[in-house]
C-alpha positions as CSV (number, residue, x, y, z in Angstrom):
1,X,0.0,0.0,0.0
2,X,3.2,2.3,0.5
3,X,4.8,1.8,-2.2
4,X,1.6,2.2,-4.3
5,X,0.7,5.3,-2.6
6,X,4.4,6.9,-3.7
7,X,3.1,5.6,-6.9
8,X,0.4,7.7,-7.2
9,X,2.0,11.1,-5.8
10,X,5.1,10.6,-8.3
11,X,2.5,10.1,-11.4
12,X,0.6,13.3,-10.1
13,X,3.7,15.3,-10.3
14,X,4.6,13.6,-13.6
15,X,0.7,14.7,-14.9
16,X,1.3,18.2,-13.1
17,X,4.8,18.7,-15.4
18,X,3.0,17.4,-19.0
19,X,0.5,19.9,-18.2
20,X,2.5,22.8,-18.1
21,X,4.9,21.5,-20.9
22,X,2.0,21.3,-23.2
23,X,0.4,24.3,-21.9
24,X,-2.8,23.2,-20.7
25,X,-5.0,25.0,-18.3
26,X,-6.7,21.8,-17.1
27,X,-5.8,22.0,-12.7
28,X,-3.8,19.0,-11.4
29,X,-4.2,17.8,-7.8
30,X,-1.3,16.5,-5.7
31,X,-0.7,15.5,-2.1
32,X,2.2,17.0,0.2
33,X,2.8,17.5,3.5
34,X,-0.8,15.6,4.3
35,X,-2.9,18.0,2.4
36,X,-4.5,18.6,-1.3
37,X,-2.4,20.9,-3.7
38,X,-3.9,22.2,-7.1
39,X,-1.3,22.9,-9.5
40,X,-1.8,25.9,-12.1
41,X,1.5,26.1,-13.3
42,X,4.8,25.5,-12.8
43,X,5.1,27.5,-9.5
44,X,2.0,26.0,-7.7
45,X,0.7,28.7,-4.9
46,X,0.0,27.5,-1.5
47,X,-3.3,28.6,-0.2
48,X,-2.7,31.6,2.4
49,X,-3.8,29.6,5.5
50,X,-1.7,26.5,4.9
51,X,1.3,28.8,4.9
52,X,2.3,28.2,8.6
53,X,1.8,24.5,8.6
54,X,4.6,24.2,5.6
55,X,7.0,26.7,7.0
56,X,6.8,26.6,10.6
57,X,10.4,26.3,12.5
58,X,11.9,26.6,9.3
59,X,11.2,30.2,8.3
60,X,13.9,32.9,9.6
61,X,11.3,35.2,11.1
62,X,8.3,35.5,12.6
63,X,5.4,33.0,11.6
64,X,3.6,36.4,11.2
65,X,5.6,37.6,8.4
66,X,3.6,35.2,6.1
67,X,0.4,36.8,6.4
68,X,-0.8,38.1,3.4
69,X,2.2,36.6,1.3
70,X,2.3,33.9,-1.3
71,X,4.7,31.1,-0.9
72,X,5.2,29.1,-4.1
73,X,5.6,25.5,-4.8
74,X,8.5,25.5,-7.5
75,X,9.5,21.4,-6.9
76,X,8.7,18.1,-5.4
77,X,10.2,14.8,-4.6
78,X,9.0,11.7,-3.5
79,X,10.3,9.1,-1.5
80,X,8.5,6.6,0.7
81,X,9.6,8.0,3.6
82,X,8.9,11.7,3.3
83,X,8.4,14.4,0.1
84,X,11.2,17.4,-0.7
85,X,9.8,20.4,-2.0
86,X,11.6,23.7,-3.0
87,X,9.6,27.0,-1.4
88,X,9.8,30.6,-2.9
89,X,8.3,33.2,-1.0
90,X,9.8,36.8,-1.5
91,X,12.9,36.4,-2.7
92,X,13.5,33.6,-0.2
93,X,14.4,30.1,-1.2
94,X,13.8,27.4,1.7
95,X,13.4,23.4,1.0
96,X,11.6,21.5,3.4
97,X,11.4,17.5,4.1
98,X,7.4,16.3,4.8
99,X,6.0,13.3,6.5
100,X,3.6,11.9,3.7
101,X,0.9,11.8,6.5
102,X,1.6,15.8,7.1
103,X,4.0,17.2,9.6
104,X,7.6,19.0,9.1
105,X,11.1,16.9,9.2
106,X,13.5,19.5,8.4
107,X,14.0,22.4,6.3
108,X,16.7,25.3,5.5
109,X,16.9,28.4,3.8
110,X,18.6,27.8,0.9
111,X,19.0,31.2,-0.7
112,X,18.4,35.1,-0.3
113,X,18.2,36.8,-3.8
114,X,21.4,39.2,-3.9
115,X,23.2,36.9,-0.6
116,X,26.5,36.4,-2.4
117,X,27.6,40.4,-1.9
118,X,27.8,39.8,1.6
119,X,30.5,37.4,0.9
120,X,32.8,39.6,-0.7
121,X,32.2,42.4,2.0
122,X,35.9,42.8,4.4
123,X,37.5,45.7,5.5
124,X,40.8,44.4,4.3
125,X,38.8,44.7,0.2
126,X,37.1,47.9,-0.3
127,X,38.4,47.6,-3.7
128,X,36.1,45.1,-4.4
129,X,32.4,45.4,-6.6
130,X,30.5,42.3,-6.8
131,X,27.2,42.1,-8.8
132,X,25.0,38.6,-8.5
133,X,24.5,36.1,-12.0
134,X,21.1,34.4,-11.4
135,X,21.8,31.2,-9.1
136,X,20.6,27.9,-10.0
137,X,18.8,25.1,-7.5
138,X,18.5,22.2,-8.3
139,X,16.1,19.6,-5.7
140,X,16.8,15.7,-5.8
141,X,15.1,12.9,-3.6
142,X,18.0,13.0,-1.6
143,X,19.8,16.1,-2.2
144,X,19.3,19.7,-2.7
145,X,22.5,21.7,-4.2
146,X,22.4,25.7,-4.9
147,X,24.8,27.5,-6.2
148,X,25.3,31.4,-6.3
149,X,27.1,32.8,-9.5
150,X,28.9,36.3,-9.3
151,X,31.1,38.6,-10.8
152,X,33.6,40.9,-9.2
153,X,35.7,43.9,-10.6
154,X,39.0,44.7,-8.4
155,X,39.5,48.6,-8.3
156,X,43.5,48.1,-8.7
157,X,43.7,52.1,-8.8
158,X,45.2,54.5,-11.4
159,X,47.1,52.8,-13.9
160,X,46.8,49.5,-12.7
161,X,45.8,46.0,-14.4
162,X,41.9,45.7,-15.1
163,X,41.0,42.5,-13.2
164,X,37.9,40.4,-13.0
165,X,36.7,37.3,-11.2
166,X,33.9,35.2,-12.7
167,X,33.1,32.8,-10.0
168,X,30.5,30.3,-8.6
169,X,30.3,28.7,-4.8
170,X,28.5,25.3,-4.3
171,X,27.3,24.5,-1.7
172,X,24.9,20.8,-1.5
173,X,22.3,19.4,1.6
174,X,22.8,16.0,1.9
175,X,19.1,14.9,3.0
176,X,18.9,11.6,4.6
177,X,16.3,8.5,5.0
178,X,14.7,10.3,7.6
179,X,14.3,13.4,5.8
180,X,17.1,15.6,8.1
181,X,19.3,17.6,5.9
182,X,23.1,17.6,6.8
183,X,25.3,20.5,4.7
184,X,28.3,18.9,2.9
185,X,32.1,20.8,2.3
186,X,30.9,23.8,-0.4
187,X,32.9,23.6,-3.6
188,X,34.1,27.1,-5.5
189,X,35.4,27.6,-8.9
190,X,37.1,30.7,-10.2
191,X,38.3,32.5,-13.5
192,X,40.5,35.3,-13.0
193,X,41.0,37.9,-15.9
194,X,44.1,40.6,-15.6
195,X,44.4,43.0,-19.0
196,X,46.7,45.2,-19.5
197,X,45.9,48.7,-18.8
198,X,45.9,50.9,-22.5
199,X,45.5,54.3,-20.7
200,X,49.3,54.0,-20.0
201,X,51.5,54.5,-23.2
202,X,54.1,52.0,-23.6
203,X,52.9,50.1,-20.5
204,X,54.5,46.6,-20.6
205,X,52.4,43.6,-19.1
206,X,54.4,40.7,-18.0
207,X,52.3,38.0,-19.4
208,X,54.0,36.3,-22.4
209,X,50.9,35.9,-23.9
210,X,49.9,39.0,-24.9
211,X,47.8,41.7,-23.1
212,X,45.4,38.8,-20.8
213,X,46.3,36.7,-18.9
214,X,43.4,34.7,-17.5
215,X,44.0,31.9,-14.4
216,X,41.5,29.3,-13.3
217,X,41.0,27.4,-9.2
218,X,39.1,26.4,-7.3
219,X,39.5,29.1,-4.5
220,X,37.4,32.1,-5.4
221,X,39.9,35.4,-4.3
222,X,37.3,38.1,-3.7
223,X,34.8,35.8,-1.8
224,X,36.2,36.7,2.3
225,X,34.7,36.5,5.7
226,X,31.4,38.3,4.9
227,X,30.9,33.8,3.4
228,X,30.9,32.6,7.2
229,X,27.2,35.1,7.6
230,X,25.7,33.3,4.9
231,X,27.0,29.8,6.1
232,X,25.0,30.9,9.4
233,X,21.9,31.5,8.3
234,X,21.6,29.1,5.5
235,X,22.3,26.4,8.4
236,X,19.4,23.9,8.4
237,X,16.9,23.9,11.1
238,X,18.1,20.5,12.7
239,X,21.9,22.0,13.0
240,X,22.1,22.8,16.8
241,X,25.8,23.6,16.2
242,X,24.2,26.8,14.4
243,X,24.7,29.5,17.1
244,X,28.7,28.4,17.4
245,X,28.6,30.2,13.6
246,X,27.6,33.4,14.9
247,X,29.6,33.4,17.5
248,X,32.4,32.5,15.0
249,X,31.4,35.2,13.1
250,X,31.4,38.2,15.7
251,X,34.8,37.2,16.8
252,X,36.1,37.4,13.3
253,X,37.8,40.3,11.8
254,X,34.2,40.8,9.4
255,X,32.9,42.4,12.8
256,X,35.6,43.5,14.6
257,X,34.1,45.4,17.3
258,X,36.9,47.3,18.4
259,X,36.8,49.0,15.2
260,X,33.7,51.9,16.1
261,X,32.8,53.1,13.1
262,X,29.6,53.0,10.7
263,X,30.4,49.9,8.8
264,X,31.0,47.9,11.7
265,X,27.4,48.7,13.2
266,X,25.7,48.4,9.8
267,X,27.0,44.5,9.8
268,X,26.1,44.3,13.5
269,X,22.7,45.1,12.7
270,X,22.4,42.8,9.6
271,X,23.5,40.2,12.2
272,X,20.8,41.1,14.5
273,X,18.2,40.6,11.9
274,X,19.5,37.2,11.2
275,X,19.9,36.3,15.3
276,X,16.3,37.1,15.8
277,X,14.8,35.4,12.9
278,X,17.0,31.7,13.8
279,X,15.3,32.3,17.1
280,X,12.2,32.4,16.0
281,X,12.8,29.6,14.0
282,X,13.9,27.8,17.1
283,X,13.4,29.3,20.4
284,X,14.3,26.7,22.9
285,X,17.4,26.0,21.2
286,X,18.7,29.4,21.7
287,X,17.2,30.5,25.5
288,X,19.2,26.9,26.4
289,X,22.9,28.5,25.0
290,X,22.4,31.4,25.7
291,X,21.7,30.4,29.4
292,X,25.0,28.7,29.5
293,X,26.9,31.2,27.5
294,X,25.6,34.2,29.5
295,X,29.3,35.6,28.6
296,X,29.3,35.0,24.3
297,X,29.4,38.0,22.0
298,X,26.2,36.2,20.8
299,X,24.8,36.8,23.7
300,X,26.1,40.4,24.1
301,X,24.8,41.3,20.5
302,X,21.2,39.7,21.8
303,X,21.0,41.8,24.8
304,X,22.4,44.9,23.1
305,X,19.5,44.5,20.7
306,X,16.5,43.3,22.3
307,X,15.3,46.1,24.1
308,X,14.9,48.3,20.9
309,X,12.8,45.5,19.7
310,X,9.5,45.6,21.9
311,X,7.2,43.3,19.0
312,X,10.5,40.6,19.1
313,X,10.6,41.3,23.6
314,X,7.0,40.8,23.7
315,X,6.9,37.5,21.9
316,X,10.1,36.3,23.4
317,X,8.5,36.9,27.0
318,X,5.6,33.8,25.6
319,X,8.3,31.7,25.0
320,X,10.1,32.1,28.4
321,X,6.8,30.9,29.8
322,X,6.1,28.0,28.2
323,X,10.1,26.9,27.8
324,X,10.0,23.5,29.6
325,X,13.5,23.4,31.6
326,X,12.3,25.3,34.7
327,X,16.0,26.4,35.9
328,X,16.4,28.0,32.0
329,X,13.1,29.7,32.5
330,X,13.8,31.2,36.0
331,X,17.0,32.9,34.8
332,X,14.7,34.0,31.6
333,X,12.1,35.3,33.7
334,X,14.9,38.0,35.5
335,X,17.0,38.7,32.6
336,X,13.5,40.1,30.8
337,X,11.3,41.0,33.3
């Protein structure tokens, strides 16, 4: 009956992708997550109040933020033991793992539109202007892989080499029988372009080769600490490791705090953003740490914050109450009262 059941879902999604290919407007119905789906088009639109139940403690914010939005359906996977599908909501791409009968596994954020120009962003490279090539996704049964395409132009100053870097970072979920998703090494691949400068008059350019010399790698130069951010928040939802990457991160040299200046606090503040919304995503995690790291710059940049965030206090003061570990929840209770 299992197997016959996967059947069935896999020949929907089959019927769902001939319809679009041949451009029919007839609706296609498919199961995921527990629940009815009809398919349109490619891009299949979750109805509004189903948007909690296949997002919950895997969106980076708060549940709220989805009222009123529309959260696409771009892919599905079956397996007999739980469905992958690829999300879209904004310019937010998450994949989540489903219990056929309806429930969440695991999920993670796989990509923010425009994410890669925080990789290149280190004080030591001001030099540096990235723009974004469009990413690609690409969702198996037991593997989801993304990869973010960029190009960067090194300011070398006047009369210096032009120089460009066409590179791509891989980075693939391994997703396993259970549906969890574990992140494997990311992979990086690089083309590096010098040309001689022709506003200088009898400039020689040491490349035997003539006026280009272009190198290949697999180490992409003008991708830097700014990476290590998007490592953090692209972490899946079952990583409890993920609050040792921010922590990581705010001892780094991206926000070195000794440094006061503006660009320091702008990045402290994208941080923020990011802290609060993996909290949300997974409260008890955090108020556990934090309760035994009272010391962390994590937990520094937390307190620092919170009290200029009365909507984010207010719900954070719910989840104190109904945290279950009473010792956590008494030092909770002073800390925010």
């Amino acid at each position: 009956m299992k197997k016959n059941k996967i059947t069935k879902l896999t020949l929907c999604v089959l019927l769902m992708s001939m319809a679009v290919a041949m451009g029919a407007r007839t609706p296609v119905e498919f199961r995921i997550n527990g629940v009815s789906i009809v398919c349109n088009s490619s891009n299949t639109v979750i109805p509004e109040r189903m948007n909690e139940s296949f997002l919950k403690g895997v969106y980076c914010g708060s549940i709220n933020e989805l009222e009123g939005k529309q959260v696409f359906i771009s892919d599905v996977r079956y397996t007999d033991n739980y469905s992958i599908a690829l999300l879209r909501v904004d310019g937010y791409f998450y994949s989540v793992t489903y219990k056929h009968e309806g429930g969440i596994i695991d999920g993670v954020l796989l990509l923010r539109k425009g994410d890669i120009l925080i990789a290149k962003d280190d004080p030591d490279h001001p030099q540096i202007h990235m723009r974004e090539k469009e990413p690609a996704i690409t969702v198996e049964k037991n593997a989801v892989t993304v990869t973010r395409n960029f190009v960067s132009v090194v300011d070398t100053g006047r009369g210096g080499p032009s120089i460009t870097e066409e590179g791509c970072i891989t980075t693939k979920y391994a997703v396993d029988q259970s549906g969890k998703f574990s992140r494997d090494k990311d992979s990086s691949h690089s083309k590096w372009t010098e040309r001689e400068n022709m506003s200088i008059p009898g400039r020689k350019f040491d490349n035997p080769n003539g006026r280009e010399k272009v190198s290949e790698s697999n180490n992409c130069r003008t991708i830097s600490n700014g990476w290590n951010v998007i490592k953090f928040f692209t972490s899946p939802a079952s990583d409890e490791s993920v609050i040792g990457h921010l922590e990581a991160i705010l001892n780094s040299s991206w926000c070195n705090a000794s440094k006061k200046n503006d660009k320091v606090s702008q990045r402290l503040d994208e941080l923020w953003q990011w802290q609060k919304g993996m909290i949300y995503r997974n409260p008890g995690l955090w108020l556990s740490w934090f309760t035994n790291h009272c010391d962390s710059r994590a937990s520094a940049l937390f307190k620092d914050k919170l009290n200029s965030d009365e909507s984010f206090a207010n719900w954070l003061k719910t989840q104190v109450k109904n945290h279950r570990n009473k010792k956590e929840r008494k030092a909770w209770e002073k800390l925010i009262e």
